[in-house]
ZADRENMAR-911897 format. One record per residue: residue number from 1; x, y, z of N, C-alpha, C in turn. Coordinates in steps of 0.1 Angstrom, whole numbers, plus 5000, padded with zeros to 4 digits. Atoms other than C-alpha are relative to their C-alpha. Layout:
<recs>
NUM;X;Y;Z;X;Y;Z;X;Y;Z
...
</recs>
This chain:
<recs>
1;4997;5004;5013;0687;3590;2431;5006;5012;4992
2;4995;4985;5008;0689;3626;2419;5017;5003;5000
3;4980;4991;4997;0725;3632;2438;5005;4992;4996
4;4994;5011;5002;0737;3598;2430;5000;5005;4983
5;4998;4994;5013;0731;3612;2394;5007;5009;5002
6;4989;4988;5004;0746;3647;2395;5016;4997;5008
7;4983;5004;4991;0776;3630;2420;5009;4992;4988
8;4993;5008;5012;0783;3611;2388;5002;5008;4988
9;4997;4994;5012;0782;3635;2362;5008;5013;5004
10;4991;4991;4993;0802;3661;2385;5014;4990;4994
11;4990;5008;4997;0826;3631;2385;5003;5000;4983
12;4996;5004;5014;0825;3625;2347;5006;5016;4993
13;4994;4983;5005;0828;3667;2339;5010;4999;5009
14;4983;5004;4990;0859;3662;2366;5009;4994;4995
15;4995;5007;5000;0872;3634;2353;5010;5007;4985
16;4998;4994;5009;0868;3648;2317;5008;5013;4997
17;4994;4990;4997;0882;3680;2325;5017;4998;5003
18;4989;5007;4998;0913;3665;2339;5005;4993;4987
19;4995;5011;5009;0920;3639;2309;5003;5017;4987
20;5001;4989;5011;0913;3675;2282;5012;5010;5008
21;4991;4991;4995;0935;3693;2307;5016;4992;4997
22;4990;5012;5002;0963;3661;2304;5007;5009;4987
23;4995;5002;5020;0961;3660;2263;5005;5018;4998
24;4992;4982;5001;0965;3698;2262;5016;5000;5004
25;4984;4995;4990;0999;3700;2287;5004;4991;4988
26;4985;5009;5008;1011;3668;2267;5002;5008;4984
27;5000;4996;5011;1001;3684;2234;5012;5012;4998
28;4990;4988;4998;1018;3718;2246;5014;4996;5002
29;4986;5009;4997;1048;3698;2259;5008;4998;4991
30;4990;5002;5012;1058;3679;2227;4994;5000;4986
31;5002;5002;5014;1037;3684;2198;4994;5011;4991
32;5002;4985;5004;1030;3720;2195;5008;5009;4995
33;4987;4996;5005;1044;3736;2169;5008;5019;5007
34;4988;4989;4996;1074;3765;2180;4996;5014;4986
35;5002;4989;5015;1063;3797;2154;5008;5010;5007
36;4996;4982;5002;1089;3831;2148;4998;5005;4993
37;4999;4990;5011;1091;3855;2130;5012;5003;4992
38;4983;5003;5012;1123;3842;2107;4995;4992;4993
39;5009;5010;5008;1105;3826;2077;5011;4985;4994
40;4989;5001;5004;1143;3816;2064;5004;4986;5012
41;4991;5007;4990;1149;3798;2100;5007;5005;5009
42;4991;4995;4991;1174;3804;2126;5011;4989;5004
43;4987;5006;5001;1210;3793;2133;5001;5000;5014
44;5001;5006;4990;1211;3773;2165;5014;4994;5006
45;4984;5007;4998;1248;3765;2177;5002;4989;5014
46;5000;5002;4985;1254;3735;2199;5013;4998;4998
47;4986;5008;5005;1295;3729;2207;5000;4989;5012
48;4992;5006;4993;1315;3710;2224;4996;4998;5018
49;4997;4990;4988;1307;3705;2264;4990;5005;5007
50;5007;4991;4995;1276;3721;2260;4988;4992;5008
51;5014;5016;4994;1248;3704;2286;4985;5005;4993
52;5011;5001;5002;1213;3703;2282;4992;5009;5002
53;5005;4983;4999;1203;3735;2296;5003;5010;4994
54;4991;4990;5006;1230;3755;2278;4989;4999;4988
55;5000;5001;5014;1213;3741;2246;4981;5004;4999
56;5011;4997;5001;1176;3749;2260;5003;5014;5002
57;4994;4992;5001;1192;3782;2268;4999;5007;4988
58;4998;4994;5011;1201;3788;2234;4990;4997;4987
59;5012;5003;5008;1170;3774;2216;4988;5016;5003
60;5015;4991;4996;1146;3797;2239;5006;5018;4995
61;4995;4986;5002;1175;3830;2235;4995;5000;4987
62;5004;4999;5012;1168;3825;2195;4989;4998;4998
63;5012;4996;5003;1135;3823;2198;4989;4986;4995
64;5007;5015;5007;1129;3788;2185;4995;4994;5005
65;5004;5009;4991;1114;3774;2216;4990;5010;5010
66;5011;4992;4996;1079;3794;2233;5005;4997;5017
67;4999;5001;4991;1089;3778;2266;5010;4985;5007
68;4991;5004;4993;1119;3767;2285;4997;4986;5011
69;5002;5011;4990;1102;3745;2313;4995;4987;4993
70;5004;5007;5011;1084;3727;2285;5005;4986;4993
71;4986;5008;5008;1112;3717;2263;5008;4992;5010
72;4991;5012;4991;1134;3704;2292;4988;4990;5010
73;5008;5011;4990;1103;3686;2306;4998;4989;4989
74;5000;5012;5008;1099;3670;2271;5015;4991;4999
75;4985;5010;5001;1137;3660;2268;5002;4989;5016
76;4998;5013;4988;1139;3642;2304;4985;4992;4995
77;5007;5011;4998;1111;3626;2303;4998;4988;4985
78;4998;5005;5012;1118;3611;2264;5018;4997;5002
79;4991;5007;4997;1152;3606;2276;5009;5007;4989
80;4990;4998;5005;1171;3629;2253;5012;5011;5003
81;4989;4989;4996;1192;3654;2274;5014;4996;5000
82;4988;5005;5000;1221;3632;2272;5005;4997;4987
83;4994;5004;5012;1218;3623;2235;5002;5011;4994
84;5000;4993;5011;1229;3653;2217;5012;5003;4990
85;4990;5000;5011;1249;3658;2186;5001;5015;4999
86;4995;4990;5004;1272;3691;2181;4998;5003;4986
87;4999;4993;5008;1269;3712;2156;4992;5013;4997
88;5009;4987;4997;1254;3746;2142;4985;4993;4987
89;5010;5006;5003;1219;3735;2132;4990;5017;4993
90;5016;4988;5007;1189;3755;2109;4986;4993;5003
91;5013;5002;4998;1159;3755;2125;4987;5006;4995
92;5013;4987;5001;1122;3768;2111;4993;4997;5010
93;5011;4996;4992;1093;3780;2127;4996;4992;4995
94;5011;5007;5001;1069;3757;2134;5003;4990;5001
95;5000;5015;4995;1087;3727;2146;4999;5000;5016
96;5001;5000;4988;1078;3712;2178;5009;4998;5011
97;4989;5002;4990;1095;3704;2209;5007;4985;4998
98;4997;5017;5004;1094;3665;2199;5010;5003;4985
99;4990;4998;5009;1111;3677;2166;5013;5005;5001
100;4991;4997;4999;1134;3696;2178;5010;4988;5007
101;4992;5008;4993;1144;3669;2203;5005;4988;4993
102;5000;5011;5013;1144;3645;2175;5012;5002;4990
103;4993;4990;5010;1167;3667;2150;5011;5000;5013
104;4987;4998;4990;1196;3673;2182;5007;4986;5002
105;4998;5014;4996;1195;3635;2189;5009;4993;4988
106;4994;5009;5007;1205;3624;2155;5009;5011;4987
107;4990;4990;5008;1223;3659;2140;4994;5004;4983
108;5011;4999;5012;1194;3658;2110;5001;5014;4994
109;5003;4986;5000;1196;3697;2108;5013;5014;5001
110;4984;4992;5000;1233;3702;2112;5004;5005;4986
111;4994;4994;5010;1246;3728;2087;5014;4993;4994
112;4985;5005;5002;1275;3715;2067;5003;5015;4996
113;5001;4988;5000;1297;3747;2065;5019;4993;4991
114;4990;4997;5010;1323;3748;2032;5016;5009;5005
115;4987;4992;4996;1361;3758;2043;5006;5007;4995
116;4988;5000;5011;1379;3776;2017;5014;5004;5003
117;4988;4997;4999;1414;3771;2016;5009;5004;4989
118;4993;4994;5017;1437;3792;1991;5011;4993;5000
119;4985;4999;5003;1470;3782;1975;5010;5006;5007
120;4990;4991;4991;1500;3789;1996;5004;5003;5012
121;5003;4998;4992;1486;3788;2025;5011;4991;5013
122;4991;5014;4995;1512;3777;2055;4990;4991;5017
123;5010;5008;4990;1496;3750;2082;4993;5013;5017
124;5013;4991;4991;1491;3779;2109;4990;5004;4993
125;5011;4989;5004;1472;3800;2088;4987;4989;4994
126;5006;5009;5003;1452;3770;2079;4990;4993;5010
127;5001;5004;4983;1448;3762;2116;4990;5011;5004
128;5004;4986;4992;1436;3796;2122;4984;5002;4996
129;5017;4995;5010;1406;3795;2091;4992;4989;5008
130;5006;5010;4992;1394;3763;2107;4997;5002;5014
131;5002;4994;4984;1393;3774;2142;4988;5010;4997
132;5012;4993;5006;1373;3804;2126;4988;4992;4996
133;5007;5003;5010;1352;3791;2105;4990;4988;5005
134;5008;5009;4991;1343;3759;2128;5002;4993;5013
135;5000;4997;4982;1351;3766;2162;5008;4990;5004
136;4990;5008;4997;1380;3741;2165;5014;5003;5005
137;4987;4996;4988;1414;3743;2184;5011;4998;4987
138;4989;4996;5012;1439;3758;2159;5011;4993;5006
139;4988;5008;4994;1468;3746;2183;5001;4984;4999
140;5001;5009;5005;1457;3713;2180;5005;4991;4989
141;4997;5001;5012;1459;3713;2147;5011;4999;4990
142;4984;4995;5003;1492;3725;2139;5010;4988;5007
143;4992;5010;4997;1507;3699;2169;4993;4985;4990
144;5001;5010;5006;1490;3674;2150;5007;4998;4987
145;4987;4998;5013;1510;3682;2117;5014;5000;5001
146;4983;5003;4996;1539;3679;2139;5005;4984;5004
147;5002;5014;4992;1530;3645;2155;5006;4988;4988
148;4995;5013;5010;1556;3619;2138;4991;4988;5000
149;5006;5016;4999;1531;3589;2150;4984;5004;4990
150;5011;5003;5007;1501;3605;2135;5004;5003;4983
151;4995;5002;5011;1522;3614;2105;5005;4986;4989
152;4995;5016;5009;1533;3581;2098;4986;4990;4998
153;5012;5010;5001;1501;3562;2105;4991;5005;4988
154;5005;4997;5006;1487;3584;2079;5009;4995;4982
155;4988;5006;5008;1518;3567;2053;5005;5010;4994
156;4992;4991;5005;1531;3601;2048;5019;4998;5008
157;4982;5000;5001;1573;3603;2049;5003;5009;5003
158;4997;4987;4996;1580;3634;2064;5000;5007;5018
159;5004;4991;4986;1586;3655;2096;4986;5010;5002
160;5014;4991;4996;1554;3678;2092;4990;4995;4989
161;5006;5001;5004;1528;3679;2075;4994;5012;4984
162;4996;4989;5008;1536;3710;2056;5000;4995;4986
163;4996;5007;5012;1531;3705;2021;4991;4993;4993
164;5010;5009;4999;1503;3679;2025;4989;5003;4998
165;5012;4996;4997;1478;3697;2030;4992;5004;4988
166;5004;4995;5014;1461;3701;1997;4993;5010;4995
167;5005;4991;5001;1446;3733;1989;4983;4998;4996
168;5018;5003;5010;1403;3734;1980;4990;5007;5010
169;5010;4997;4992;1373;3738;1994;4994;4991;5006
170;5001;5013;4992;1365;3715;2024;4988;5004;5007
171;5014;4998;4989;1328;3707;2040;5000;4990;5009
172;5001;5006;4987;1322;3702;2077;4992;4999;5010
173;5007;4996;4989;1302;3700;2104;5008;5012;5010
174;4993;4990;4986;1308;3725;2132;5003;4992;5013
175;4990;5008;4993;1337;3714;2153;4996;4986;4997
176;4991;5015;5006;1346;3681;2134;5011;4999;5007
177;4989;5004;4991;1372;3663;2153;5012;5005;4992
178;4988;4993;5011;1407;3682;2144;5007;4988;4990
179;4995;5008;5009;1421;3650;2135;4988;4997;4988
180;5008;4999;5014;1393;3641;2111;5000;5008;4992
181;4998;4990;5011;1398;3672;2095;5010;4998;4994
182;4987;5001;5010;1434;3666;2084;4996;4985;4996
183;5006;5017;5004;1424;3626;2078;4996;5001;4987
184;5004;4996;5012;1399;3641;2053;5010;5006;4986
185;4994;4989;5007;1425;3666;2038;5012;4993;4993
186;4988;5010;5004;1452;3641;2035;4996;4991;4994
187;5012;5003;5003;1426;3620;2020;4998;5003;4985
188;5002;4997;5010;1421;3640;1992;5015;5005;4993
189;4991;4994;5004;1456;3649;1988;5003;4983;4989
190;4996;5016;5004;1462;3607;1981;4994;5001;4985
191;5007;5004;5013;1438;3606;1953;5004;5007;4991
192;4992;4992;5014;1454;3635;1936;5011;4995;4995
193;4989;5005;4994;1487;3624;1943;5000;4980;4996
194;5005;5015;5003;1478;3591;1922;5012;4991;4995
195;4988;5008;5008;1499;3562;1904;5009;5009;4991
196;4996;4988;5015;1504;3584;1870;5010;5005;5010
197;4993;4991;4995;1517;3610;1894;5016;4996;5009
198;4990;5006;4987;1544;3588;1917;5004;4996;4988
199;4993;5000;5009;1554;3573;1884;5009;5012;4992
200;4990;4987;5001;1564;3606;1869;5010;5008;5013
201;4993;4997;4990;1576;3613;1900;5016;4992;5001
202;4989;5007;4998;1602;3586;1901;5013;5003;4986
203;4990;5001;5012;1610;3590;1865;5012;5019;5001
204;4992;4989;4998;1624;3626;1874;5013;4996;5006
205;4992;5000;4988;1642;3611;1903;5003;5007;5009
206;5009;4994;4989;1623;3629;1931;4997;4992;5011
207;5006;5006;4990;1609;3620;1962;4988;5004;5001
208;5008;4995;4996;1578;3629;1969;4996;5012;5008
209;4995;4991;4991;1586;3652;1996;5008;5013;4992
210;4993;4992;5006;1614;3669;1973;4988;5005;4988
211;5010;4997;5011;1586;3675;1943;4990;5015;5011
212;5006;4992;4991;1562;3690;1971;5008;5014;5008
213;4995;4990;5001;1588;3712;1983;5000;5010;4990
214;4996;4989;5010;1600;3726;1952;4985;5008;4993
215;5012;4993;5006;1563;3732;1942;4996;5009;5014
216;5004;4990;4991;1558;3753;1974;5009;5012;4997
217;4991;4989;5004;1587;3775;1964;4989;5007;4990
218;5009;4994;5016;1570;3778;1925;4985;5007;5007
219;5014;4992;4994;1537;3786;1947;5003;5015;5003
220;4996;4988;4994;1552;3814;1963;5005;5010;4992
221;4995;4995;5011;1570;3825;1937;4993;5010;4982
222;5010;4995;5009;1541;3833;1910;4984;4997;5003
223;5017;5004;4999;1501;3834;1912;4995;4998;4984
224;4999;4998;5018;1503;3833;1869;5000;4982;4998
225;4998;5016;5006;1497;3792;1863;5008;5000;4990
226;4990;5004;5011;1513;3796;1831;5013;5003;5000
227;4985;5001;5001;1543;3810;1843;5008;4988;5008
228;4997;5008;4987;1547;3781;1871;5009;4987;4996
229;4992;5009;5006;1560;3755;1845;5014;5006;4997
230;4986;4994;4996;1588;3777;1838;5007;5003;5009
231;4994;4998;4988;1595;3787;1869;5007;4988;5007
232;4989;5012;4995;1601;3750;1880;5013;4995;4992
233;4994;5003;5012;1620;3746;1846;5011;5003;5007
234;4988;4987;4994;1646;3777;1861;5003;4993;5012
235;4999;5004;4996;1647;3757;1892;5007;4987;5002
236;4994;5018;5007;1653;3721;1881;5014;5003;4992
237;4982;4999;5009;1681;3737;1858;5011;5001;5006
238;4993;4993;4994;1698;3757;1885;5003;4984;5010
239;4998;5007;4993;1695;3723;1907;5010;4985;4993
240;4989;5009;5006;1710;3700;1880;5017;5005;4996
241;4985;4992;5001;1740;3726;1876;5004;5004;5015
242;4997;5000;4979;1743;3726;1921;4999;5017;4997
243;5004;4992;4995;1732;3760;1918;4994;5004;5011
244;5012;4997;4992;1716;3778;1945;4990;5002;4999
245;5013;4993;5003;1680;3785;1944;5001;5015;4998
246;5005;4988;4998;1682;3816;1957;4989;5009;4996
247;5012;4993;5003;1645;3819;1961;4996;5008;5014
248;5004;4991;4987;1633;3847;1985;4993;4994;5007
249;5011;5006;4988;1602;3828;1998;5007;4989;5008
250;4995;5011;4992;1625;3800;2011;5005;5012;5017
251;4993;4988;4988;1645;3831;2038;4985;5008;5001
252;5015;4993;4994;1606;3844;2041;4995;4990;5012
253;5003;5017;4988;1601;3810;2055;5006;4999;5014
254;4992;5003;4989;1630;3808;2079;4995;5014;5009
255;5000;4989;4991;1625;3844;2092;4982;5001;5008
256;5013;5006;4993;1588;3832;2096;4993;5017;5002
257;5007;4984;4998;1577;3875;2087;4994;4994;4984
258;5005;4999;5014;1554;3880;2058;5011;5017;4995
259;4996;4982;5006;1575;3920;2053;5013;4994;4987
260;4984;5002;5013;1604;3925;2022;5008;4995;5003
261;4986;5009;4998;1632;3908;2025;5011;5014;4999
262;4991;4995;5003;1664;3931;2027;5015;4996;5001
263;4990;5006;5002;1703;3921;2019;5003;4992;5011
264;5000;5007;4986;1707;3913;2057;4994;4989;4998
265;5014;5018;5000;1675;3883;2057;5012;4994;4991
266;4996;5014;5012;1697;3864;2027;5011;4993;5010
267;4985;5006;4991;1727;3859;2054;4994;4993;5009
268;5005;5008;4991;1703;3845;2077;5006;4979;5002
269;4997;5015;4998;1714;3810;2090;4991;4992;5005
270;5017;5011;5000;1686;3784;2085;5010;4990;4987
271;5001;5016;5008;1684;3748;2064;4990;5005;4988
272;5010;4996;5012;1657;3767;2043;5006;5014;4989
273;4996;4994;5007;1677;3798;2035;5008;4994;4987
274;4992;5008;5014;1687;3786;1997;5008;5009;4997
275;4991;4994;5007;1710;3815;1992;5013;4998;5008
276;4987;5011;4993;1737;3796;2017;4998;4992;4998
277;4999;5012;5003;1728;3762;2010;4994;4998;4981
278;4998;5005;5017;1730;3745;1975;4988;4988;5003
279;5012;5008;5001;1699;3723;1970;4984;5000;5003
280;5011;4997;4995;1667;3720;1981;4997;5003;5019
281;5002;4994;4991;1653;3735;2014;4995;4987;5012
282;5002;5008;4998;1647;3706;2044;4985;4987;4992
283;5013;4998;5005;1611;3710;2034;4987;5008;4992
284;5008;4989;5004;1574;3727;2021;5005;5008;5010
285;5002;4989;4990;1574;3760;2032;4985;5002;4996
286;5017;4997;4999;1534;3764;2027;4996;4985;4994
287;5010;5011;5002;1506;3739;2013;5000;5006;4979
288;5004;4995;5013;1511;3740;1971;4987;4996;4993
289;5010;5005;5011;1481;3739;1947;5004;4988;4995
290;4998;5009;5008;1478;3715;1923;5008;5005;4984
291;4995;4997;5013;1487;3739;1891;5017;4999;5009
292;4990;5003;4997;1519;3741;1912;5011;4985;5001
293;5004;5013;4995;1522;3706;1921;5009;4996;4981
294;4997;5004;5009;1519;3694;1887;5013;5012;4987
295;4993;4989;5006;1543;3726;1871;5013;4988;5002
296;4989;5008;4997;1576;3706;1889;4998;4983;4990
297;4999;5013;5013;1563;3672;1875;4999;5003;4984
298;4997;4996;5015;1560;3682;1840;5003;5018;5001
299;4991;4986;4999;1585;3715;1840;4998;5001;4986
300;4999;4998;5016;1588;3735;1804;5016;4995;5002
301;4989;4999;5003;1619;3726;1789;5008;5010;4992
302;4990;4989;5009;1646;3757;1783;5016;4999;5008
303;4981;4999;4994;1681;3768;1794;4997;5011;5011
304;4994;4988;4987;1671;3797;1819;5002;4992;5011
305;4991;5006;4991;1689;3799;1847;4992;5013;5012
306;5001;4988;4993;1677;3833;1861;4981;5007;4998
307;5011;4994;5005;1642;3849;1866;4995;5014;5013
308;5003;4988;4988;1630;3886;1882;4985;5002;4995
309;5011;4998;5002;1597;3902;1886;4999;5012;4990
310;4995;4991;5011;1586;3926;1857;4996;5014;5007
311;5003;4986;4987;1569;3954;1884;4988;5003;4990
312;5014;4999;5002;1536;3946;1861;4992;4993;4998
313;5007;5011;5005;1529;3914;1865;5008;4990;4996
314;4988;5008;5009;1548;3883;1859;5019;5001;4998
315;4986;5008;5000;1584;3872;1851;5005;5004;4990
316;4991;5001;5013;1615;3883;1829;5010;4987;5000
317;4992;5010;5001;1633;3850;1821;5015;5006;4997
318;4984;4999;5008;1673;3848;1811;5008;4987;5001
319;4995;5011;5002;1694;3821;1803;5015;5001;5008
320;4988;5000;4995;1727;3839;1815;5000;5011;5009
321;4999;4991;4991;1735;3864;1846;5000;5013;4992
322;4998;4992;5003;1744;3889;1822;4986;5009;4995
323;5012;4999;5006;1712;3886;1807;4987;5007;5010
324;5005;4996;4987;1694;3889;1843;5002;5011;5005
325;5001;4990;4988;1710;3917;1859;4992;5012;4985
326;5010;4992;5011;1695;3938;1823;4984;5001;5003
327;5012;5001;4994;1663;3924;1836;4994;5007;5010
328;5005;4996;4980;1666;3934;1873;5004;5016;4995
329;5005;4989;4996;1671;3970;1860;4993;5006;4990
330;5009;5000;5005;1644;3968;1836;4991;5003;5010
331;5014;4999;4987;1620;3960;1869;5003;5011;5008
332;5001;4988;4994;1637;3992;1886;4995;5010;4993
333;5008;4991;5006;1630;4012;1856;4984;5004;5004
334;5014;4994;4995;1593;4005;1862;4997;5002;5008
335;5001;4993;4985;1593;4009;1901;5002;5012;4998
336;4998;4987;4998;1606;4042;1893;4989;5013;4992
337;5015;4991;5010;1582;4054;1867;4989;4997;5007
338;5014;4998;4994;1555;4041;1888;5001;5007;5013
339;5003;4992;4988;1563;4055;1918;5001;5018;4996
340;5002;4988;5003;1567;4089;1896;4987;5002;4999
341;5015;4999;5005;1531;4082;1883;4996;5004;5011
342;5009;5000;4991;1516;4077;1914;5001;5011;5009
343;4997;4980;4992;1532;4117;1928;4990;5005;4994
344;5007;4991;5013;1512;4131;1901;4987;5004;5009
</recs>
């Protein structure tokens, strides 16, 4: 009777032992929390591609995960090594492996990461901050601004996209599909780009296209918002008198250099150089703001014809050549005094 007792309470401390040894592994498995020493968190990247190891890989390299065999024993056996959502994720200390696996599955923890795009900017270089910034295929990008079918489906009228692209500050997940990024961008350009605005647009007798060019020029041409209205003013005048523009950033455009321009560049033969052709340039040469934008639709109203830079900032106006070339050696005067300053 004795052994038939301790054969049974061997069996029950056995049994017991086993079942406390179970709840432990499962506990340790998926419901024990992950502690570092980053009170803040830690920045967790999954991209494109990446499998299920890569991403326990990069959980355990940052520290956010005590153990490797663990974690991928909780994800198969819960079935989530196949569900995971991209992006760069903030994790704290002290979630478990069930949370973590939880948070990858449904993107709960993905950083949205703010783009800034400046004024002026032309669609490579736009291509380039997005590639940076959220690990996406600049090349892509660019053919997609080239793509007449995705251009049109988007109800824009144009060969590129140049132009379009609205200047701001844009939030995204890491690697957002490229198209959804311009989708978004074009998107926001529409809503600017409203009724009011397409009515004044017509009443000019504009295209839309033509408006957007000429405001990429005025972009280029001044960073001074209040001189931007005049400057389209000087433009709009020269173009209702078949003047040529003859604006430098159009032959910046064609030669596709950011360096000075010298007499040579203006002879260049392009559709954009405006100092051979009389009108406007095919297209944008960069992506204009909005103070741009709206400068061409509501222009100041004057008679200049002519405008140079003053070498401190800003613009000397003139109404007649004669008046201009007094200007243009006004702005040598000060290159010269400043470059005497700066010997000293």
């Amino acid at each position: 009777m004795n052994r038939l007792t301790n054969l049974k309470k061997r069996i029950q401390i056995t049994f017991g032992t086993i079942v406390l040894i179970l709840i432990s592994l499962v506990y340790y498995v998926f419901w024990m929390p992950n502690y570092n020493n980053a009170p803040k968190g830690k920045v967790v990247t999954i991209s494109h591609g990446a499998t299920f190891r890569a991403v326990v890989d990069s959980l355990a390299n940052s520290g956010m995960i005590r153990s490797r065999w663990a974690f991928q024993l909780a994800g198969r056996v819960l079935g989530y090594t196949k569900s995971i959502k991209i992006g760069k994720y903030l994790f704290v200390s002290g979630q478990s492996n069930l949370d973590i696996l939880k948070d990858i599955s449904i993107g709960k923890s993905r950083l949205i990461i703010p783009v800034v795009l400046p004024e002026g900017w032309r669609i490579d270089k736009i291509a380039r901050r997005y590639e940076h910034d959220l690990g996406v295929n600049a090349e892509k990008i660019v053919s997609l601004c080239q793509d007449e079918k995705f251009i049109k489906t988007n109800g824009i009228i144009a060969k590129s996209l140049e132009g379009y692209l609205l200047p701001d500050t844009y939030s995204f997940y890491w690697q957002t599909d490229e198209q959804e990024i311009l989708e978004r961008m074009l998107d926001g350009f529409k809503k600017f780009y409203n009724d009011s605005l397409n009515e004044r647009q017509k009443y000019l007798q504009m295209t839309q296209l033509e408006v957007l060019t000429l405001a990429s020029i005025v972009e280029a041409e001044s960073n001074l918002s209040e001189e931007r209205p005049i400057i389209a003013g000087v433009y709009l005048n020269r173009l209702k008198k078949r003047m040529r523009l003859e604006a430098d950033p159009t032959v910046q455009y064609a030669l596709g250099e950011g360096r000075r321009l010298n007499y040579r560049d203006l002879d260049i033969n392009s559709p954009y150089n405006t100092y051979r052709h009389i009108g406007l340039p095919p297209g944008p040469i960069n992506n204009p703001g909005i103070s741009s934008i709206l400068a061409v639709l509501y222009p100041q109203q004057h008679e200049y014809l002519f405008f140079v830079a003053t070498g401190v900032g800003g613009h000397h106006f003139a109404k007649s050549y004669d008046d201009h070339q007094k200007n243009i050696r006004k702005y040598y005067r000060v290159r010269r005094e400043m470059r005497r300053l700066s010997n000293w």
